[in-house]
C-alpha positions in Angstrom: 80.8 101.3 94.8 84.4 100.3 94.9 85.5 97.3 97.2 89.0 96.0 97.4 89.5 92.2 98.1 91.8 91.5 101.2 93.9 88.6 101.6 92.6 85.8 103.4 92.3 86.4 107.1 94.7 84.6 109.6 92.1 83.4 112.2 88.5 82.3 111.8 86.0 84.9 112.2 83.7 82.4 113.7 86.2 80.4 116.4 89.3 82.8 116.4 91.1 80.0 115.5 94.6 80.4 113.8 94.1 79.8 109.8 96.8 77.4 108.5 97.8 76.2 105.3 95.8 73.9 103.9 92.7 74.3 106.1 89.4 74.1 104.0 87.8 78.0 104.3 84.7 79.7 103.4 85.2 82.9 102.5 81.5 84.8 103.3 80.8 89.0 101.9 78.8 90.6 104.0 77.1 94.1 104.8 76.3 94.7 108.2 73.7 97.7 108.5 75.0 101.5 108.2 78.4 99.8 107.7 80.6 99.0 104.7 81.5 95.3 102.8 83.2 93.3 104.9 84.5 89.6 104.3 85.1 87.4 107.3 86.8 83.9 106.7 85.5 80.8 108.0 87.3 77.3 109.0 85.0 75.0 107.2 83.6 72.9 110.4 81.6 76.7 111.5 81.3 77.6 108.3 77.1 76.2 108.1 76.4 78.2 111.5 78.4 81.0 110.8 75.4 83.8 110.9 77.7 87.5 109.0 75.8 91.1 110.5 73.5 92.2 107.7 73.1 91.3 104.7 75.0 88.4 103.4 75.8 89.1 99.5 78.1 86.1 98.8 80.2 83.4 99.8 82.7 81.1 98.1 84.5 78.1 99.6 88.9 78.0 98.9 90.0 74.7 98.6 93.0 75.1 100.4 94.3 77.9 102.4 98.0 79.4 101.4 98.3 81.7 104.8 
C-alpha cells in the first residue's frame, strides 16, 4: 500500500484553529473504516483528547511548526 506524506495542515483538525509558525503540533495517521490513510494535525493543547475515526496507526509530535 502506497501513502504519500502531505504537508502539514494549516488548521487544527481538532479546533479549526489556524496553524502558525511555531505552534507545537501532533501530527496523528489514522484509518477510519472502509476509508484510506489519513493524517490530521493537531495544536498541542487538543492533542490528548483528540479521538482520529478508526484505527489510529501512529502519531508523532513536530517541535515547531514551519506553515
Amino acid at each position: 500500500m502506497d501513502w504519500q506524506v502531505k504537508p502539514i495542515a494549516r488548521v487544527c483538525a481538532a479546533s479549526g484553529k489556524e496553524l502558525r509558525a511555531g505552534d507545537l503540533v501532533t501530527c496523528v495517521v489514522h484509518k477510519p473504516v472502509g476509508g484510506v490513510i489519513e493524517r490530521s494535525d493537531v495544536l498541542k493543547e487538543h492533542a490528548a483528547s483528540f479521538k482520529p475515526e478508526g484505527m489510529l496507526l501512529g502519531r508523532w509530535k513536530i517541535g515547531r511548526a514551519h506553515v
